[in-house]
MIPA-601499 format. One record per residue: y, z, x of N, C-alpha, C, O, CB in turn. Coordinates in pm, whole numbers, plus 50000, padded with zeros to 5 digits. Last residue first. Glycine has a CB too. Layout:
<atoms>
YZXYZXYZXYZXYZX...
</atoms>
This chain:
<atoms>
163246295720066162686299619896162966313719895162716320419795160816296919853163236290220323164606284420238164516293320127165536298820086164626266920181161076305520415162506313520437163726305720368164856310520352162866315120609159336283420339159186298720262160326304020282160876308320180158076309520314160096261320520160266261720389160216272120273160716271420161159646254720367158896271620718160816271620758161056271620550161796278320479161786248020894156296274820691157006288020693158536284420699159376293420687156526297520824155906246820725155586251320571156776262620572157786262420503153756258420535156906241720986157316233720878157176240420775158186241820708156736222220863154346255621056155376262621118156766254620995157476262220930155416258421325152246243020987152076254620986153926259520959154466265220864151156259021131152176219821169152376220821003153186232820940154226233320874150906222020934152156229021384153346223521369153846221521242154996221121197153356213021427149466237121387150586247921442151906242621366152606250121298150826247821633148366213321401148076224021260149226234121254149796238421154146486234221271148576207621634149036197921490149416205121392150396204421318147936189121420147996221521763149046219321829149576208021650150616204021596148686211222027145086224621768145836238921751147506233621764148316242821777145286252121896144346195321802143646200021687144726213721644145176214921530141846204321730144896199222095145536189022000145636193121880146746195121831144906177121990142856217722165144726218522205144876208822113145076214922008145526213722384140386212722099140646222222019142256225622023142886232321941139746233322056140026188522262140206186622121140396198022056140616196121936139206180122063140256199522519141616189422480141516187422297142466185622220141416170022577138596215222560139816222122575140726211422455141446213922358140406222322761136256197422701135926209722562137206216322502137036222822398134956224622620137946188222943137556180922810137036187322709137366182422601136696171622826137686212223091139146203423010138896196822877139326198322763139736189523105135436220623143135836227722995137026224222947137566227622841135926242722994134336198123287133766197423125134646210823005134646212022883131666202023140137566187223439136546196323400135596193323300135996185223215137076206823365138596152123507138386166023442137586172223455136536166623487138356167323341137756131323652139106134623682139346152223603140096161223643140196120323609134576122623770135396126023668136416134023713136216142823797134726131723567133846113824016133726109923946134076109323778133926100423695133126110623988133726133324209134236122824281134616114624170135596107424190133306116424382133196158224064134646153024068134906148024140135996150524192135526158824065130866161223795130896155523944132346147223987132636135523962129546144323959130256187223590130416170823629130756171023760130906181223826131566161923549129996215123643128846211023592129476192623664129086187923771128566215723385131846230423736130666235823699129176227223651127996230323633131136243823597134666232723959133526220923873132246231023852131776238123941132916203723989136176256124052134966248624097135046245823949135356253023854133506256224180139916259123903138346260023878136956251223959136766239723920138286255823733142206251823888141486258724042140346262023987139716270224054142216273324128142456236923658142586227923756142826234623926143256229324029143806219123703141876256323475140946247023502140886241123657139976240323739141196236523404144386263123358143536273023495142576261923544142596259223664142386289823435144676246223162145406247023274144816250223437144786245123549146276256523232143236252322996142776234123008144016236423178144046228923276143656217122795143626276622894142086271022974142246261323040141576259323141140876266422890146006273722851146316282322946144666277522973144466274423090146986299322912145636258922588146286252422669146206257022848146276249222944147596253522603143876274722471143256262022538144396256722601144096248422686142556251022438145496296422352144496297322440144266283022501144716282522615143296303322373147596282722257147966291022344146826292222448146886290422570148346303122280146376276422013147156259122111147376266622248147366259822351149296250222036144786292721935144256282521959144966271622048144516262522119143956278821849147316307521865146296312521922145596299721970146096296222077145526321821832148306288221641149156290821755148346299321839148986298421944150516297221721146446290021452146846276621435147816278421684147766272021789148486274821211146346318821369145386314521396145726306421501145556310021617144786309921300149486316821261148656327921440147766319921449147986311221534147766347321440149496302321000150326303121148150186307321268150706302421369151176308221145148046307120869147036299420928148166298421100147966296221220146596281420811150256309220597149016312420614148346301020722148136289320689148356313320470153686311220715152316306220602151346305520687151356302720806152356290520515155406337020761154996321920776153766321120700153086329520640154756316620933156236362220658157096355020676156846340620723157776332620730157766361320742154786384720764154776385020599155256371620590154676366220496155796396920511154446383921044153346376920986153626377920838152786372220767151926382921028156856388221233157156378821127155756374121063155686362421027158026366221186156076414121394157276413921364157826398621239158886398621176157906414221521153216411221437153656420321425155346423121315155606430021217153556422421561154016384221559152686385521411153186399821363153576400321246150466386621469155166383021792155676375621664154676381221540155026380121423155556357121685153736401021952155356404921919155846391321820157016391321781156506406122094151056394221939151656404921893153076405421867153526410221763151376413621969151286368422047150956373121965151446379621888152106376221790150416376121985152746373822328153656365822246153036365822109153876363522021153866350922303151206388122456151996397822429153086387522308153916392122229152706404922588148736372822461148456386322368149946385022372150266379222268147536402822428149806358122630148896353022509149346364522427150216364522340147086351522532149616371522888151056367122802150966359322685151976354122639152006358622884147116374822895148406390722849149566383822791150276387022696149236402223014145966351922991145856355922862146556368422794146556371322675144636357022849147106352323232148086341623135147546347423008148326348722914147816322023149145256372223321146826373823348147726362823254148866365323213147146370623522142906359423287143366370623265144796370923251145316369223141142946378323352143716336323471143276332823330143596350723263144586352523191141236325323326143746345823692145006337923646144736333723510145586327723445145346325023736141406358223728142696367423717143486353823708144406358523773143146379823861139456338823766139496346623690140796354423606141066356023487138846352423748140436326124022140876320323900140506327723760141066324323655140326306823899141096330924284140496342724165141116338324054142046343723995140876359824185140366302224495141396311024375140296317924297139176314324259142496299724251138756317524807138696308624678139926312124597140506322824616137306311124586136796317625080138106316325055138486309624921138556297424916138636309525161133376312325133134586306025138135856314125073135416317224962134376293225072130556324525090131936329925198133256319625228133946319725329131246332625369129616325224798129876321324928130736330924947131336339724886130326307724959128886347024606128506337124575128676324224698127936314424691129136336124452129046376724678127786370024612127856355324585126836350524536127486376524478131556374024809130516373224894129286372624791128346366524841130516385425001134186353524744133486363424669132356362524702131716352924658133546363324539137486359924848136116355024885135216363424809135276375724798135786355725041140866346424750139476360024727138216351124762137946339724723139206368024523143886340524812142546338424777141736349324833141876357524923142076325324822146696351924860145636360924748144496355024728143786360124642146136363124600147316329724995147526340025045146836356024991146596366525051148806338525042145826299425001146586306124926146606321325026145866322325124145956306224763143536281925094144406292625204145746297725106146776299625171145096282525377140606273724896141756279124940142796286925050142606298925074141716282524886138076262324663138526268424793140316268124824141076261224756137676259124915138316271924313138286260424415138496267824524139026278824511139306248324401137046300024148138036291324169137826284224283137106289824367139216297124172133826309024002134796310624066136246295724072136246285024011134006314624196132356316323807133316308123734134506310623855135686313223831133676313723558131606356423919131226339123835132366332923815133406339423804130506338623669131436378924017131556368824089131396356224059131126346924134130996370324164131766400323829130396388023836130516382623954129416381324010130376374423724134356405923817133186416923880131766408523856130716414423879133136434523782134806381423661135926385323800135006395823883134916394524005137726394723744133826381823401133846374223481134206375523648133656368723735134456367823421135696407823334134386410623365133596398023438132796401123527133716414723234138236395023286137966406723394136456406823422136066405923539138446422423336137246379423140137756371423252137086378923360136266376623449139406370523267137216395022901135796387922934136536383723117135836388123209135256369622789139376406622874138586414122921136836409122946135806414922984138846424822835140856385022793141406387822916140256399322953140196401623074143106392722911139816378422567139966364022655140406373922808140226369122920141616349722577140576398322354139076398822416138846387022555137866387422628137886394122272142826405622279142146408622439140986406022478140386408922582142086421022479143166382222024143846383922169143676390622277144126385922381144786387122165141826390321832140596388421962141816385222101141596385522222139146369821925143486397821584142326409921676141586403821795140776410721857140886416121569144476375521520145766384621602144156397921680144036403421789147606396121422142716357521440143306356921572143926368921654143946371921774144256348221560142316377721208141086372521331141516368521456141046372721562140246359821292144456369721102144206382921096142956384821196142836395521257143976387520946143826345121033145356347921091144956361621181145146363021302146756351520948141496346320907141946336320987142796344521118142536348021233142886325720890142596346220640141616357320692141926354120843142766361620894139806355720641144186328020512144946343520513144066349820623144596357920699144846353920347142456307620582143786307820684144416321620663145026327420753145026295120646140826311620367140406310320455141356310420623140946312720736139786300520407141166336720080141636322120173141096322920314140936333720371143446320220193138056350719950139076347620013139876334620057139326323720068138836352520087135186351219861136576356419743137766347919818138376339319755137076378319741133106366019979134336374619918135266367919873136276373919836135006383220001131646342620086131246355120012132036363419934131646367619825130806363020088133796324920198133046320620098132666335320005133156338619897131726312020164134626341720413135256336220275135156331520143135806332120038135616330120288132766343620575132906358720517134126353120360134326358620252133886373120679132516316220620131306326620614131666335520524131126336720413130936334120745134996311520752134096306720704133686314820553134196317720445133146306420813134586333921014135646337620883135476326420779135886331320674137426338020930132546319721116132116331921045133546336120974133456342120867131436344421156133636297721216132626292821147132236311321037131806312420923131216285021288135806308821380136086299221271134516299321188134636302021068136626282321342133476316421597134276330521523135286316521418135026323421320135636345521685132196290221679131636305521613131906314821551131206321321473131386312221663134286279121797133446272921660133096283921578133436287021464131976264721693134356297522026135756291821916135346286721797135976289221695136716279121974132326294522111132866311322074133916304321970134086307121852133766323622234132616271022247131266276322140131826284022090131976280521973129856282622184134396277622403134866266222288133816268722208134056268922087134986249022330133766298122606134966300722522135176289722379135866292222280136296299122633130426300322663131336289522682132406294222544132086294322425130456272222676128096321822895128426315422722129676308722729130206312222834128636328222587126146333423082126256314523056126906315922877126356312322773123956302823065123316359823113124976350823153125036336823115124056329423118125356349523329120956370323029121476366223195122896357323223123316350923319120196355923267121446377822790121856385922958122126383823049122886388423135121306391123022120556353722648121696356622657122466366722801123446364722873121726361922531117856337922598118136351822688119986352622721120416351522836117076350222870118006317822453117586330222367118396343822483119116353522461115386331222349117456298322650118486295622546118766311122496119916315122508117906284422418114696300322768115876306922782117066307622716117736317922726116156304722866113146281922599112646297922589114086305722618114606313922543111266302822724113276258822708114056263222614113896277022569114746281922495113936255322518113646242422984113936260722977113896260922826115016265122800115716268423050114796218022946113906216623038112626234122999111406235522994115016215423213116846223422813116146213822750114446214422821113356212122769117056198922772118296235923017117656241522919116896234922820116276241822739118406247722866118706218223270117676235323264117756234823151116616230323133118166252123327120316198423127118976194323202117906210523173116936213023101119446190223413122616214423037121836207922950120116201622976119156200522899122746197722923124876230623090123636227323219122436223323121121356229123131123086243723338127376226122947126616230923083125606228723202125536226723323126236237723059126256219622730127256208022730127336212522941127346204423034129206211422583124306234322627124226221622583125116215022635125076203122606124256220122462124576261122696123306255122731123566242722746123236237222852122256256922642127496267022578127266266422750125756263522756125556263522878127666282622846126756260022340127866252422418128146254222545128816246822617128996254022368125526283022257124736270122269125776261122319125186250622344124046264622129127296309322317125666302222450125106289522368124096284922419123706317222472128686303222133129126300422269127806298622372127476290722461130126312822316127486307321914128216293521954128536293022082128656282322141129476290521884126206334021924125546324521868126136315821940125566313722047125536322921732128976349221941127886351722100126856333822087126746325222174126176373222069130276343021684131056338121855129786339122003129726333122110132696354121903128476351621544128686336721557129426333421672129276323521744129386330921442128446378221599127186373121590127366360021602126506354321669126466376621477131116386521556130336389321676129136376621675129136367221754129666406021667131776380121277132396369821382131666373921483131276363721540133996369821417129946392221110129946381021106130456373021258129886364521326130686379020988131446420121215129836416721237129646401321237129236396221341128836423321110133886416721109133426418621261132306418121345132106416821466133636427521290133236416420813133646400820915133126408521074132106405321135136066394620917132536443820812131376431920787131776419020843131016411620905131086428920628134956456720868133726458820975132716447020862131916443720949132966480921001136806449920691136626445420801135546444120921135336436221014137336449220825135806460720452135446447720462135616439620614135056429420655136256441320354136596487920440134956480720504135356466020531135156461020642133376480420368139406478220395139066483320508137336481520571136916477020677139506497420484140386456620180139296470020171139326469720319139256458320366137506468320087143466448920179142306448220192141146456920182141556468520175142336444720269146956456120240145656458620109144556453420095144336451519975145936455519986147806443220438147326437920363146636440420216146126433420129146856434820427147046469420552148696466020576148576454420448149306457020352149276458220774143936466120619144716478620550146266477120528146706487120471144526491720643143656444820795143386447420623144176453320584145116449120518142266454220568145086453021016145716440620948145756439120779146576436320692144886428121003143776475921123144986476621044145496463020971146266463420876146056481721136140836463321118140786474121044142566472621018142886468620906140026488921129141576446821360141276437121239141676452921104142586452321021139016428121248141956465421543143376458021488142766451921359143446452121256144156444421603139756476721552140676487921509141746479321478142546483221394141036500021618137936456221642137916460021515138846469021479138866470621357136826464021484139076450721892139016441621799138966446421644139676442321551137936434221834138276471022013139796468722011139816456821893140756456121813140496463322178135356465621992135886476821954137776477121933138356483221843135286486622066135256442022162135086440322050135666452121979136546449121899133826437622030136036450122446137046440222364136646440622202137546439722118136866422922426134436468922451135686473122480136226462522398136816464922293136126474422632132176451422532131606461222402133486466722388133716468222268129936478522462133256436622776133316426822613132866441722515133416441322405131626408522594133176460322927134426448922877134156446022777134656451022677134696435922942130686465822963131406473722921132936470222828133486474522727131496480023032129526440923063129016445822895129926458122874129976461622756127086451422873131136438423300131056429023182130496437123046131146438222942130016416123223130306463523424131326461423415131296451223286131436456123174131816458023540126826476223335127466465323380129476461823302129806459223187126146452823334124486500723363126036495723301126876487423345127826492323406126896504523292121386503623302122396497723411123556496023296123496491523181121836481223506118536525623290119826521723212120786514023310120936520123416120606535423151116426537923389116536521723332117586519223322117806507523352116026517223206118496558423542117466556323505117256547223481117946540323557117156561023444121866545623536121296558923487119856560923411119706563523292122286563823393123886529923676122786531723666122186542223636121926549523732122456528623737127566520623674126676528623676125266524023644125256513423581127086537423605128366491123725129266504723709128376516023754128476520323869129796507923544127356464023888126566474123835128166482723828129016480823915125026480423944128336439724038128536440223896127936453523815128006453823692127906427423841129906457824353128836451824278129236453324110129946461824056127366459924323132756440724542131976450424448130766445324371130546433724334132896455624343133426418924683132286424624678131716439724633130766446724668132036422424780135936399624770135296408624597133986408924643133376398224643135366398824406138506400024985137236400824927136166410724849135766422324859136796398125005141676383425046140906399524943139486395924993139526385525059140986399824709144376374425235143016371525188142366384325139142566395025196142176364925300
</atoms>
């Protein structure tokens, strides 16, 4: 048995608080932009051009995801709260909002420039593969989105939130999301001249939600009531973006057998 009672503070320096999480996600985005930056550049892309999607996709992934954790979450408080919707700090954004959000801004940046929308896409997936494992982490020094109770042998009690015995379902989501990243990278890296356009994206999406719709099932319930529903709300937020990543994937993958006949 562990127990997580570190505090979510890193440092404090005057007003200033540094919170493990905002250090993470400002970390994930920055890793984000140095891969999006080589994808262009390998691509012959303008290189600015990456830092303007990176802006686009920040702003729509933070945008979509706190209205899909207001609205599908805890929909009573904020309907109730709407002032809060806005306050983002205090925590509450949802991986399937984020998913609309960052699609909706390569979108965005396609329209403006010119582009295919699955060439850009591709190149978006392959840069946010850490960002799923360094939000978790920072989830994990929250003490949020804990896991179901437990006598597992690595359950973690996480004294800000009870004293029960729980899965650190954080870290199993972390930890499946490395093997996200590492099957990423070592195909995109090594065959992205070589499948058709939308192939990562298309396979990011079936990878991620599959490993969400999984973990789920040591996830406390966050919101429905599991005398009464057999799923999570983020199973069910999961199942249409897995199907949806599992079709497209398959297309996807058909087209590219047909580029290596040609």
């Amino acid at each position: 048995m562990f127990v997580q009672n570190i505090s979510p503070t890193l440092l404090e320096v005057g007003p200033i608080e540094i919170r493990y999480y905002g250090l993470l996600f400002a970390s994930a985005v920055m890793f984000g932009f140095l891969v999006l930056s080589r994808t262009f550049r390998e691509s012959n892309i303008d290189e600015e051009l990456a830092d303007k999607l990176s802006t686009y996709t920040v702003i729509s992934l933070i945008i979509g995801a706190r209205l899909v954790h207001c609205f599908f979450y805890n929909p009573d408080y904020y309907f109730a709260h709407p002032e809060e919707i806005i306050m983002i700090w205090r925590g509450g954004i949802a991986s399937h909002g984020g998913a609309l959000g960052m699609l909706f801004a390569v979108w965005l940046f396609c329209k403006n420039y010119g582009y295919k929308f699955e060439e850009i896409a591709d190149k978006i997936a392959i840069s946010i593969t850490a960002a799923p494992i360094m939000i978790r982490l920072g989830n994990f020094f929250n003490s949020e989105i804990v896991g179901k109770p437990t006598d597992v042998a690595w359950a973690t009690t996480f004294v800000r939130y009870d004293n029960i015995p729980r899965h650190p379902s954080q870290l199993y989501e972390a930890f499946l999301g490395v093997i996200v990243l590492a099957i990423m990278w070592n195909l995109y890296w090594k065959y992205h001249k070589e499948k058709a356009h939308g192939y990562f994206m298309y396979l990011f999406i079936s990878l991620y939600f599959l490993q969400r719709f999984l973990v789920e099932f040591a996830k406390e319930y966050q919101t429905l009531d599991p005398s009464t529903s057999p799923l999570t709300m983020g199973q069910y937020l999961s199942l249409p973006f897995l199907i949806f990543g599992l079709v497209m994937f398959w297309k996807r993958s058909q087209e590219s057998k047909n580029l290596e006949r040609t």
